[in-house]
C-alpha positions in Angstrom: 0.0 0.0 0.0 3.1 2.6 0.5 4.7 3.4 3.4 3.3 7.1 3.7 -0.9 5.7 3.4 0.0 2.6 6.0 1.3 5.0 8.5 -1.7 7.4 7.7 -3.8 4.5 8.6 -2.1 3.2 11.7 -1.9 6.8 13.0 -5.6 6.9 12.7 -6.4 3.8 14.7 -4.3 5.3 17.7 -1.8 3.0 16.5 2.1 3.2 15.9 4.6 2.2 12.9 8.5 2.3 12.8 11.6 1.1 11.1 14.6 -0.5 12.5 17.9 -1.0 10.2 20.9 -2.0 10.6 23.4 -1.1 7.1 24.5 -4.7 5.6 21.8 -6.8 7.8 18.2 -5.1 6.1 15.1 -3.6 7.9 12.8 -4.4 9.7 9.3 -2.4 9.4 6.5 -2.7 12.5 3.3 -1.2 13.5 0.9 -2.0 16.8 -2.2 -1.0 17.4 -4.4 -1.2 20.6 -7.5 -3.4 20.0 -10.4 -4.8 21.9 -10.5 -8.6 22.5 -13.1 -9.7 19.9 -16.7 -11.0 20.0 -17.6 -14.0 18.2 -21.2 -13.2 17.9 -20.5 -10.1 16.5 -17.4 -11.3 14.1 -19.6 -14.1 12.9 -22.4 -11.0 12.0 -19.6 -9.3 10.1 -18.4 -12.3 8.3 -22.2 -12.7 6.8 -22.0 -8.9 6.1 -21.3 -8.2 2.5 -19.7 -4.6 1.9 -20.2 -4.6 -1.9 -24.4 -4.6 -0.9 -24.2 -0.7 0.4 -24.8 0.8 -3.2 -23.1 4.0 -3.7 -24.2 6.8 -1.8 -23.6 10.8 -1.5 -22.1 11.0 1.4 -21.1 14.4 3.5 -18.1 14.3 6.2 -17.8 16.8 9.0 -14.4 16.4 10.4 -11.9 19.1 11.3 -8.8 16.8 11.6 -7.3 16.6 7.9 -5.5 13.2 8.6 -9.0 11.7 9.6 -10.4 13.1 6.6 -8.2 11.7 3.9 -8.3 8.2 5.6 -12.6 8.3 5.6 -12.6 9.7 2.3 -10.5 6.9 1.2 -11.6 4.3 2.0 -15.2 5.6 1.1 -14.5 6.3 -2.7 -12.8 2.4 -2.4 -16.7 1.5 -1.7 -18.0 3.5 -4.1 -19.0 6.3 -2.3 -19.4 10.2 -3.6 -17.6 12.2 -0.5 -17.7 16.2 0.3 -16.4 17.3 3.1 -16.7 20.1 6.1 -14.4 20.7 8.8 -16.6 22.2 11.2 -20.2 21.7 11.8 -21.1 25.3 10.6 -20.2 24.0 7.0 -21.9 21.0 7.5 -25.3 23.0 8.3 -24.5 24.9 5.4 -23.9 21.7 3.4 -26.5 20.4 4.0 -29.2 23.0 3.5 -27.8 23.8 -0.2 -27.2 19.9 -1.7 -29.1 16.7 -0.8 -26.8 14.1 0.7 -27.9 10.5 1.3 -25.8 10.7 4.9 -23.9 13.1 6.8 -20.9 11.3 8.9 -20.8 14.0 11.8 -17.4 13.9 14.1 -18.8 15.4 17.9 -16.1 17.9 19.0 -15.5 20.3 15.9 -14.4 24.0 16.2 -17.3 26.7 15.3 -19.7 24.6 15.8 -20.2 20.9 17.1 -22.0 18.3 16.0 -24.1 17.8 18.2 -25.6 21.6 17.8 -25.1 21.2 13.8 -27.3 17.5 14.0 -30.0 19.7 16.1 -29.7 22.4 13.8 -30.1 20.0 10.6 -33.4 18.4 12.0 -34.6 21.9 11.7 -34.8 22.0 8.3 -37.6 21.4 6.3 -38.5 18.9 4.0 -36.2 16.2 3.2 -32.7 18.2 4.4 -34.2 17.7 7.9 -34.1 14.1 7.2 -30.7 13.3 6.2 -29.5 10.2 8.2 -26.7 10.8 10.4 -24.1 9.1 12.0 -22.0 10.8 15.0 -18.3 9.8 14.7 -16.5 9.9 18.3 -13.5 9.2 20.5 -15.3 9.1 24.0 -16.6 5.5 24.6 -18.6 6.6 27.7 -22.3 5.6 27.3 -23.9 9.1 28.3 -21.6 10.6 25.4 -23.7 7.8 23.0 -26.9 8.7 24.6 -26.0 12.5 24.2 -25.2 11.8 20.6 -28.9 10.4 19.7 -30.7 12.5 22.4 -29.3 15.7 19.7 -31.2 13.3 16.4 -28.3 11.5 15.2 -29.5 7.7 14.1 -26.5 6.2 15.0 -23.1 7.0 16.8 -19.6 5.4 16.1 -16.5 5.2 18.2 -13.2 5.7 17.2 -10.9 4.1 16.3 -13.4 3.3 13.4 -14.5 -0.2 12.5 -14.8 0.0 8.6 -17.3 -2.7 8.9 -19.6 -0.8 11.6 -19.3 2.4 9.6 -20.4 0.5 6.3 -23.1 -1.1 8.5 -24.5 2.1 9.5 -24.5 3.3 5.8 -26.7 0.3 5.0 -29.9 1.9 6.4 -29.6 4.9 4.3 -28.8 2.3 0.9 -31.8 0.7 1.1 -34.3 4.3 1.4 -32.1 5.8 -1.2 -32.2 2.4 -3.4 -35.8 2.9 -3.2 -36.3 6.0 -3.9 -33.2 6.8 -7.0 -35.2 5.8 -9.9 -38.4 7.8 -9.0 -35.7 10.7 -8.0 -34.0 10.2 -11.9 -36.9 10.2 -13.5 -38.1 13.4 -12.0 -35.5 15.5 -13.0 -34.1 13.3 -15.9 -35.9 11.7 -18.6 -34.3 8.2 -18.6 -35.8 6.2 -21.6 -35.1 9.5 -23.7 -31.5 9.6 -22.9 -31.1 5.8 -23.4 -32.5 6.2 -26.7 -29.7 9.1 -27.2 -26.9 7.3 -25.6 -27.9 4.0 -27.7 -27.4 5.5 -31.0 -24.7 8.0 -29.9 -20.7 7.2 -29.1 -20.5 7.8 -25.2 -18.4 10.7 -25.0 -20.1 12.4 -27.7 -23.5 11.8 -25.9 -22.0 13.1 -22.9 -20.9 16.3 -24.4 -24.5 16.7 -25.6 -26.1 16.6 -22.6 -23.2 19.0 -20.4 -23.8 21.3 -23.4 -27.5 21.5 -23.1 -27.1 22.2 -19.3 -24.6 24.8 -19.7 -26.9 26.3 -22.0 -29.7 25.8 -19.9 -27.3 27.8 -17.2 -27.0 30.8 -19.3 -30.8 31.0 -20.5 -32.0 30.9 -16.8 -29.3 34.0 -16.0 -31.3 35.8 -18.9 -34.2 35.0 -17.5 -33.8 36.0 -13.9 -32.5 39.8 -15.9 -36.1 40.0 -17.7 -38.8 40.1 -14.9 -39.8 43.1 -15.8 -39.9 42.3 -20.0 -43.1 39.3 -20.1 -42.5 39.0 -23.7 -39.0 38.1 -23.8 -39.2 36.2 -20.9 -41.6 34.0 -22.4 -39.7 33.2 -25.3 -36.4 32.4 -23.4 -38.9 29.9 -21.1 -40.4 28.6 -24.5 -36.8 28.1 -26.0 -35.7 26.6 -22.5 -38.3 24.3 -22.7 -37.9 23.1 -26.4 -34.2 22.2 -25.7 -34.3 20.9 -22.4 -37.1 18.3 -23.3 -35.4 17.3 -26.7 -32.5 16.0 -24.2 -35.0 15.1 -21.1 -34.0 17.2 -18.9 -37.5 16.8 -17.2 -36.9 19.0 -14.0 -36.1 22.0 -16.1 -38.5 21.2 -18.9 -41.3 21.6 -16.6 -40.7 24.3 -14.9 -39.6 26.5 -18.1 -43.3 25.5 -19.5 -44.8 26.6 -16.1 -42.9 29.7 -16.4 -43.8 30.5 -20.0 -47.8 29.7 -19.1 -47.3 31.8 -16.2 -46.2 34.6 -18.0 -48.5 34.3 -20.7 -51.3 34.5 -18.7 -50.0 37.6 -17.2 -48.9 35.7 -13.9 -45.4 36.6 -12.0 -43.5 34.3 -12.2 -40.0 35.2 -10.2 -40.7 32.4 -7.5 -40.8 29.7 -10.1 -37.5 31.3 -11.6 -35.7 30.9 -8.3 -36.2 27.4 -8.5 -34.6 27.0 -11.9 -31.3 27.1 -10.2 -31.4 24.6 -7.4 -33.3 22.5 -10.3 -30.2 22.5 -12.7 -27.8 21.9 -10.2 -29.8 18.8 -8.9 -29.8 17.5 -12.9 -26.1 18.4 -13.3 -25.6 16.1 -9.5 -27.9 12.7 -11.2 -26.4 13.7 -14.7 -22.8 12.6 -13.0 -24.4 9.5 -11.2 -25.9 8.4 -14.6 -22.2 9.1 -16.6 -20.8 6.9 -14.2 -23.4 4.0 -14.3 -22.7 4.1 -17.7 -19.1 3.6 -17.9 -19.0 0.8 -15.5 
């Protein structure tokens, strides 16, 4: 694995790594680290436990300690997994409220703000945000520090050292709700059996310029739109034109809403709320636009 990631991950289980060499005799390279005796009921539950059955989810991590970071995000993206990350539970509010993520992995003691004030904070959101399922990362094993932990609305709490196979485990429940929910999700903002069509009779990289072209264009007709609130008939025909190209590629999300738009303004309706969602829309397309490139090229 490399001398400099082994030592990373040692480091990060509390654990120590050296060298000892003598010139002319050769080296000799050791690590401890401190572990628990183990539980056979509970290694015979992991042995059954299959990591490759936690589909790939968008996960956010709120850690402030870089080392910790790049380890989790490692061996996240090893499972699949679509990582951002906050150092501080401020960001991770702030995370959260602009981007959907399937969990948030919230470390306890953070500078700014802590996560168990950014967990209580989160379940104040509305809608789905206020949902998000997360799991409290921690270094103090004391059971009031657990019960703290899911007294603030966190569904589950780790300690650390972290056991990969517990951290996976506590993914799981959030696999299975977003498993359920991803094709109804994709087919809201993306028209699927349109751009299978496309991507059928089209090379994959030229079909994938297509569709980044259309929402880049889509990007600059919804800046002109948000400039012409006070011009109806142009902003009709930017909503009409919007609506013509994003449906040609299914961009469904957007499609709608430009149509709503232009038969809003038509009608001599105002139409700046339904504007304002034309941005959170695209970005949301541009987010399941990625997952679907990816599912292609695998």
């Amino acid at each position: 694995m490399g001398l400099a990631i082994s030592k990373q991950l040692v480091e990060a289980m509390n654990g120590a790594i050296g060298v000892d060499s003598v010139p002319g005799q050769g080296s000799s390279f050791w690590f401890d680290v401190p572990l628990e005796p183990g539980d056979p009921k509970v290694a015979a539950a992991r042995a059954g436990f299959d990591r490759g059955s936690v589909h790939p989810l968008r996960v956010l991590l709120a850690e402030d300690v870089e080392l910790n970071r790049d380890v989790i995000c490692a061996m996240l993206r090893r499972h699949g997994h679509e990582v951002a990350v906050a150092v501080n539970g401020a960001e991770a509010l702030e995370q959260v409220e602009r981007c959907r993520f399937d969990v948030v992995l919230m470390d306890v003691h953070m500078p700014v703000m802590d996560g168990i004030q950014a967990t209580r904070r989160i379940r104040n959101l509305p809608g789905e945000a206020g949902k998000v399922r997360v799991v409290g990362l921690t270094a103090d094993v004391l059971a009031t520090e657990q019960e703290r932990c899911l007294s603030a609305g966190m569904d589950a709490c780790l300690t650390k050292p972290i056991d990969w196979d517990q951290l996976l485990h506590a993914l799981a429940p959030a696999a299975g709700e977003t498993q359920s929910r991803d094709t109804a999700v994709a087919d809201t903002l993306l028209n699927l059996k349109t751009i299978r069509k496309f991507k059928a009779q089209l090379p994959s990289e030229e079909f994938q310029a297509f569709l980044n072209r259309a929402l880049d264009d889509a990007e600059q007709v919804i800046r002109r739109m948000q400039t012409l609130l006070d011009r109806p008939v142009e902003l009709a025909s930017e909503a009409h034109a919007l609506k013509g190209s994003s449906g040609l590629l299914g961009l469904n999300a957007i499609r709608a809403l430009a149509a709503e738009i232009e038969t809003t303004v038509r009608n001599g309706g105002e139409a700046s709320d339904l504007i304002d969602r034309l941005p959170p829309a695209l970005m949301t397309t541009r987010a399941e636009a990625c997952s679907l490139f990816r599912e292609f090229e695998q």
